[in-house]
ZAFI-218673 format. One record per residue (C-alpha): x, z, y; residue number from 1. Coordinates in nm, 4 decimals, decimal comma, always signed. Each point is the difference from the previous one (the first is absolute). Example, Ala and Ser with C-alpha at 12.3 -4.5 7.8 and 13.67 -1.06 7.14 Angstrom:
REM residues 2
ketor px = +1,2300 | pz = +0,7800 | py = -0,4500 | pos = 1 $
ketor px = +0,1370 | pz = -0,0660 | py = +0,3440 | pos = 2 $
***
This chain:
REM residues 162
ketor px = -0,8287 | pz = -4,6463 | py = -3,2081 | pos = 1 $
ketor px = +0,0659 | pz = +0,3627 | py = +0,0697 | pos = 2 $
ketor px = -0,3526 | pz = +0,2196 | py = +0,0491 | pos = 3 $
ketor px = +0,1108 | pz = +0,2944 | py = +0,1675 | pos = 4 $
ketor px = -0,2052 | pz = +0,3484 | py = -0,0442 | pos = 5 $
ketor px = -0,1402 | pz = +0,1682 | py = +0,3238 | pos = 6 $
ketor px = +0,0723 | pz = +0,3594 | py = +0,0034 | pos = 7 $
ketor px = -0,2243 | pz = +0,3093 | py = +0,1384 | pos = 8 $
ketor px = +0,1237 | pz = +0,0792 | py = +0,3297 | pos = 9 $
ketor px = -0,2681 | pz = +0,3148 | py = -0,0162 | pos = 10 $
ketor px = -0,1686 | pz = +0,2502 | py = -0,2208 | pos = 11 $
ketor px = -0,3615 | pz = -0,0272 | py = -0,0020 | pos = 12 $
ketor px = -0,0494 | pz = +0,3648 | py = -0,0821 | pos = 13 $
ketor px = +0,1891 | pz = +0,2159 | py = +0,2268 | pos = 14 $
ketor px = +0,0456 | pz = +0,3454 | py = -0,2480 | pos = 15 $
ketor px = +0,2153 | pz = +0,2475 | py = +0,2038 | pos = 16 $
ketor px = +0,0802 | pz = +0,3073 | py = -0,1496 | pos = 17 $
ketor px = +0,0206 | pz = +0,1994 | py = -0,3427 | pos = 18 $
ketor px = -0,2913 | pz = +0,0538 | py = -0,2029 | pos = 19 $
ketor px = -0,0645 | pz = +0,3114 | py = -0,1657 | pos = 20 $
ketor px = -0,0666 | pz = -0,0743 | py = -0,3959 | pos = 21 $
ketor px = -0,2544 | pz = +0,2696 | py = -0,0703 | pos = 22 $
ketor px = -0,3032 | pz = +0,1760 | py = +0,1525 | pos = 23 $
ketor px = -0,2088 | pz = -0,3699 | py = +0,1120 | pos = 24 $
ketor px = -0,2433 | pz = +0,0629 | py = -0,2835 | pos = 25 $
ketor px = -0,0899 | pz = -0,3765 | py = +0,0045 | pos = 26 $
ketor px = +0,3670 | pz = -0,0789 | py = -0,1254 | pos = 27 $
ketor px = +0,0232 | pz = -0,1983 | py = +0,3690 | pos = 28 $
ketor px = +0,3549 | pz = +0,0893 | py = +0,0662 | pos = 29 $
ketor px = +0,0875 | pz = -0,3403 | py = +0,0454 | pos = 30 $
ketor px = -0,1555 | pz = -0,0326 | py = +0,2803 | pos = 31 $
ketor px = +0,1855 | pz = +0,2437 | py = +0,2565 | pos = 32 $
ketor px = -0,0482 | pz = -0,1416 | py = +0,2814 | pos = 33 $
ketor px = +0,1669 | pz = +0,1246 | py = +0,3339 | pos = 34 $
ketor px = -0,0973 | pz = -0,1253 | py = +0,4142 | pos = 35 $
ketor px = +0,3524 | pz = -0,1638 | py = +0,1306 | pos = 36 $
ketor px = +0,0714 | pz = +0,1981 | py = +0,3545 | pos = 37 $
ketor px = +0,1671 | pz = -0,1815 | py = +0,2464 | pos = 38 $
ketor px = +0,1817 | pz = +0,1379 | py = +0,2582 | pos = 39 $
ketor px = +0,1001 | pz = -0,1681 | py = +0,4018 | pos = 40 $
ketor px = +0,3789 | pz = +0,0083 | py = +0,0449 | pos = 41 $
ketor px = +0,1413 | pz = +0,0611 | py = +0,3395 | pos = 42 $
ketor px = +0,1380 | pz = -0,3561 | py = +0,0298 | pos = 43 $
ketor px = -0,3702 | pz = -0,1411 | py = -0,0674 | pos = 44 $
ketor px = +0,0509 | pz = -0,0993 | py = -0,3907 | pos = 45 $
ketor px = -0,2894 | pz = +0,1439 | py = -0,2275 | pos = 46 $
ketor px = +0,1547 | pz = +0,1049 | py = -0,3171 | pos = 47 $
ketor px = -0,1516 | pz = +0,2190 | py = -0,3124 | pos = 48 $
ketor px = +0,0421 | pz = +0,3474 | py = +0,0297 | pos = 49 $
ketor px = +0,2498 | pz = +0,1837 | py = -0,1684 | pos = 50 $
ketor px = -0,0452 | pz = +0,2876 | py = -0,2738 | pos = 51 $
ketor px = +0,1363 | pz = +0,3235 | py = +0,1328 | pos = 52 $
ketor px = +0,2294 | pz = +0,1877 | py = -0,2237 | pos = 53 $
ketor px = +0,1619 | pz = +0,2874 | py = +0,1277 | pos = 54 $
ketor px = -0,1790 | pz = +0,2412 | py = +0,2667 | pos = 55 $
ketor px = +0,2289 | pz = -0,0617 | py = +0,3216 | pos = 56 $
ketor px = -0,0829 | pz = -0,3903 | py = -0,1252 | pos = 57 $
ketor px = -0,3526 | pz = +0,0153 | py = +0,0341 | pos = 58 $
ketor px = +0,0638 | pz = +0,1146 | py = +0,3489 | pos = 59 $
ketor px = +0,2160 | pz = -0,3056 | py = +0,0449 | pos = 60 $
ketor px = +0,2694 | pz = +0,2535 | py = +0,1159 | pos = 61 $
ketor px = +0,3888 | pz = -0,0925 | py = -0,0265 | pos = 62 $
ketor px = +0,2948 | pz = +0,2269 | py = +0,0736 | pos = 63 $
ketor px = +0,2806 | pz = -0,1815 | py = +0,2140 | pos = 64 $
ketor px = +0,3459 | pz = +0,1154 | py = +0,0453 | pos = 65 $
ketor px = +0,1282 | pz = -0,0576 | py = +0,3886 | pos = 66 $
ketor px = +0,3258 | pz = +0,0578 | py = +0,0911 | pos = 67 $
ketor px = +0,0764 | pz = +0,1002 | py = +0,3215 | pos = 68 $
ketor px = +0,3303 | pz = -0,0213 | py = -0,0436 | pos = 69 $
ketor px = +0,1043 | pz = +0,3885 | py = -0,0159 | pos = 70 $
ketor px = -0,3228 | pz = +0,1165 | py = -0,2365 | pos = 71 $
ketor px = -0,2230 | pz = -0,1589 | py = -0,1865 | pos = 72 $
ketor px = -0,3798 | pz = +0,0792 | py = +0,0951 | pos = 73 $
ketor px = -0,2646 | pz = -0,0870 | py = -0,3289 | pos = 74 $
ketor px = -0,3460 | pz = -0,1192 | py = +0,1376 | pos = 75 $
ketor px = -0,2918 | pz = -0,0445 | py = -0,1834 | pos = 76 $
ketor px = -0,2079 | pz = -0,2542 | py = +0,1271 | pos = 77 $
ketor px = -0,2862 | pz = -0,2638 | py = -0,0979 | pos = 78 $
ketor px = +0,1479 | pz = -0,3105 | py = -0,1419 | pos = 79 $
ketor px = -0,2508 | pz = -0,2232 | py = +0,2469 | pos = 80 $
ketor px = +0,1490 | pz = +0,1559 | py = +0,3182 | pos = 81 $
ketor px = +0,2310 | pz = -0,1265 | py = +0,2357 | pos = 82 $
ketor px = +0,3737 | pz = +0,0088 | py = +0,0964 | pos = 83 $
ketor px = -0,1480 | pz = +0,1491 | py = +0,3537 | pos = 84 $
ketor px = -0,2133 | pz = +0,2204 | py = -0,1599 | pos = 85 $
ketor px = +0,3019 | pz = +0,0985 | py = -0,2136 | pos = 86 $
ketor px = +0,1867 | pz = +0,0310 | py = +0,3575 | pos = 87 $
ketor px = -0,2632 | pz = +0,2350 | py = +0,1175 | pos = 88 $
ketor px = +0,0664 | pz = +0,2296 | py = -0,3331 | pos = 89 $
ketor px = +0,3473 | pz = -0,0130 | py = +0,0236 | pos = 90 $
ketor px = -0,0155 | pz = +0,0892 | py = +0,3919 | pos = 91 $
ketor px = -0,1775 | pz = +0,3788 | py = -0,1507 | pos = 92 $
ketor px = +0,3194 | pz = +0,0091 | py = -0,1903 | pos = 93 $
ketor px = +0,2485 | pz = -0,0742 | py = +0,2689 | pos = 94 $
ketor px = -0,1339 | pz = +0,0429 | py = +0,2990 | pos = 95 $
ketor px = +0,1311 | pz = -0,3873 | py = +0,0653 | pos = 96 $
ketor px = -0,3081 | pz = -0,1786 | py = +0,1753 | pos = 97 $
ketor px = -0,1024 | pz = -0,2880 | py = -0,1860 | pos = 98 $
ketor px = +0,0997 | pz = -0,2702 | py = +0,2763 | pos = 99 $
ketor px = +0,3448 | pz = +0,1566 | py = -0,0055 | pos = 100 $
ketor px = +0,0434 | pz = -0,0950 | py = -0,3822 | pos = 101 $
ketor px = +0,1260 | pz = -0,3012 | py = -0,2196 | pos = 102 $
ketor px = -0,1109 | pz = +0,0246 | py = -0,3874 | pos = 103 $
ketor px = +0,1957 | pz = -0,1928 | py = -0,2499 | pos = 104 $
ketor px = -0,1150 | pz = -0,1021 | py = -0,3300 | pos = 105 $
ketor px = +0,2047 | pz = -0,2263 | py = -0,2320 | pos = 106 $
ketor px = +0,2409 | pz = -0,1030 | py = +0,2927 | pos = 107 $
ketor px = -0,2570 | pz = -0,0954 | py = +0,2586 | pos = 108 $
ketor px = -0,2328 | pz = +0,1558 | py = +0,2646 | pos = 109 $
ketor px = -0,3119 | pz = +0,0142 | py = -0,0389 | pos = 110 $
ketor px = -0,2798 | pz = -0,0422 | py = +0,2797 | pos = 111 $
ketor px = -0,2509 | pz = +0,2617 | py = +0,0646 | pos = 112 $
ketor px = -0,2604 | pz = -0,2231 | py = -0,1566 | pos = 113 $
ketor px = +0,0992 | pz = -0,0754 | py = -0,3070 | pos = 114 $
ketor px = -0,1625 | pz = +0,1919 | py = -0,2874 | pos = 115 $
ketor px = +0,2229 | pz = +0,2128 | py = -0,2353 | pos = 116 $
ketor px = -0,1152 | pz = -0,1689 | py = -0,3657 | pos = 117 $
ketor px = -0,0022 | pz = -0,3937 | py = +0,1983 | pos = 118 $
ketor px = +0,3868 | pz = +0,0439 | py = +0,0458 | pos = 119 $
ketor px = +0,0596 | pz = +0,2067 | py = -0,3421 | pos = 120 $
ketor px = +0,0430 | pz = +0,3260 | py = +0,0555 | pos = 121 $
ketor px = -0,0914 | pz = +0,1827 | py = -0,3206 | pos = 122 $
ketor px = +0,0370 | pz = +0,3726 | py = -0,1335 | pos = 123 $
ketor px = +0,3437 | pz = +0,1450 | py = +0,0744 | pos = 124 $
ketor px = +0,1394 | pz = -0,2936 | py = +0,2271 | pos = 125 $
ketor px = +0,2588 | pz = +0,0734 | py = +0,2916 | pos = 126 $
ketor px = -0,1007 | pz = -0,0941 | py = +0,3756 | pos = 127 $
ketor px = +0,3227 | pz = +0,0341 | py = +0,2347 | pos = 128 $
ketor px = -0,0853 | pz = +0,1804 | py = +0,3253 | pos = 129 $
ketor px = +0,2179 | pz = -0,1092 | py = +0,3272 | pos = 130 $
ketor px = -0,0648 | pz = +0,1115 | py = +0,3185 | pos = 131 $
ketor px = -0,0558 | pz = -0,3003 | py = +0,2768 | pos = 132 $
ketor px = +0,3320 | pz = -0,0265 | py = +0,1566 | pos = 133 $
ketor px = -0,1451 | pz = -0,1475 | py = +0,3640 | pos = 134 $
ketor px = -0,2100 | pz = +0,3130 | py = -0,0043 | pos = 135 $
ketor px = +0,3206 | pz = +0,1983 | py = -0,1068 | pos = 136 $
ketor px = +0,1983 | pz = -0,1390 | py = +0,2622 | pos = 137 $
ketor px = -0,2593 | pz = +0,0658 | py = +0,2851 | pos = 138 $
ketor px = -0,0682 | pz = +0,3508 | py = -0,1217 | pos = 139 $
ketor px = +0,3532 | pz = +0,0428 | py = +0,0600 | pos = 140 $
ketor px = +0,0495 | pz = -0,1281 | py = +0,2891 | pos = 141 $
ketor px = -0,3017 | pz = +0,1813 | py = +0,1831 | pos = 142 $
ketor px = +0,1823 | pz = +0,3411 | py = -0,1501 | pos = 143 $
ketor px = +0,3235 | pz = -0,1141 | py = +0,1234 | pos = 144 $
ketor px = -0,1950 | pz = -0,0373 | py = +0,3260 | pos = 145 $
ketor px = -0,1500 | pz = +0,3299 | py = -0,0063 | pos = 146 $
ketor px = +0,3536 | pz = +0,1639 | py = -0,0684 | pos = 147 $
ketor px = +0,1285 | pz = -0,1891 | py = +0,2870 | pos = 148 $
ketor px = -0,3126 | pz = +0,1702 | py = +0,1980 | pos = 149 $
ketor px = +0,1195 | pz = +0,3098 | py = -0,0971 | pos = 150 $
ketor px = +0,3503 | pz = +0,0108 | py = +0,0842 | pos = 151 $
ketor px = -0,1012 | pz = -0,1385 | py = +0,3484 | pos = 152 $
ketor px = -0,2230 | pz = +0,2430 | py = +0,0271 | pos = 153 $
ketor px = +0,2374 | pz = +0,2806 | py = -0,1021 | pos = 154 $
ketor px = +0,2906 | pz = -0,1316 | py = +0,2389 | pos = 155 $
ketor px = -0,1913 | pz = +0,0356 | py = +0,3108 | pos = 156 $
ketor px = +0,1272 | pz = +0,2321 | py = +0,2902 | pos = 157 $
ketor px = -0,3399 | pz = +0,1674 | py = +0,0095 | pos = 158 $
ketor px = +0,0092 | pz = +0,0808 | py = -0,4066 | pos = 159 $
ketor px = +0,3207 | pz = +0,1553 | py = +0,0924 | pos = 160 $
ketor px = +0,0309 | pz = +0,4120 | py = -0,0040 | pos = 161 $
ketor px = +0,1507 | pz = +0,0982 | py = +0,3484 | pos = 162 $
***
């Protein structure tokens, strides 16, 4: 017969944190005892909140790289946000509107909705910037049109200097 030992799945005392060794008076300082904060993540999963480290950390701020292909444009921006909201910051940069723009992370494009930290993006990390080529193909064609405009214009009898 083989008796088989259950194991604790769980603490029963939750002690979070350090606990200073001096200055209790009672000689308590085994009993530190810290309140677990929790935090709402944008996809909907509660999770414990993280201990801030640096300053720009606390702030949840990142720095991302984007390439646009000719320069390279660094962006500091909250690690919650969005690719569209990072769309909308890049657009200051560019002056690119934020419909008119692809962003590329690892290989693949991203959709306005999806949260920076959800997909990975962390400190330092490299989004590709392309410009939409439908929109790039009709923004050429209406100036090709306008040109056309032009040169009518400027080949009519009337235009012409007597």
């Amino acid at each position: 017969m083989v008796k088989l030992r259950s194991k604790k799945l769980f603490k029963t005392s939750s002690k979070v944190g350090i606990c200073g060794g001096g200055g209790d008076g009672g000689g308590g300082g085994g009993n530190c005892r810290r309140e677990i904060e929790w935090e709402l993540r944008p996809g909907g999963l509660l999770v414990q909140k993280r201990e801030a480290i640096g300053a720009d950390e606390s702030k949840g701020m990142i720095n991302v790289r984007v390439s646009t292909g000719l320069r390279w444009l660094h962006i500091s921006i909250s690690a919650t946000a969005t690719f569209g909201e990072l769309k909308v910051m890049v657009a200051m940069e560019t002056g690119l509107e934020p419909k008119e723009q692809r962003l590329l992370f690892k290989g693949k494009e991203k959709e306005d909705g999806d949260h920076l930290h959800m997909v990975g993006v962390k400190e330092g990390d490299k989004v590709l910037l392309l410009e939409d080529p439908a929109i790039k193909e009709r923004k050429l064609r209406s100036i090709g049109v306008a040109m056309k405009a032009m040169e009518i214009k400027g080949s009519c009898p009337a235009a012409i200097p007597a």
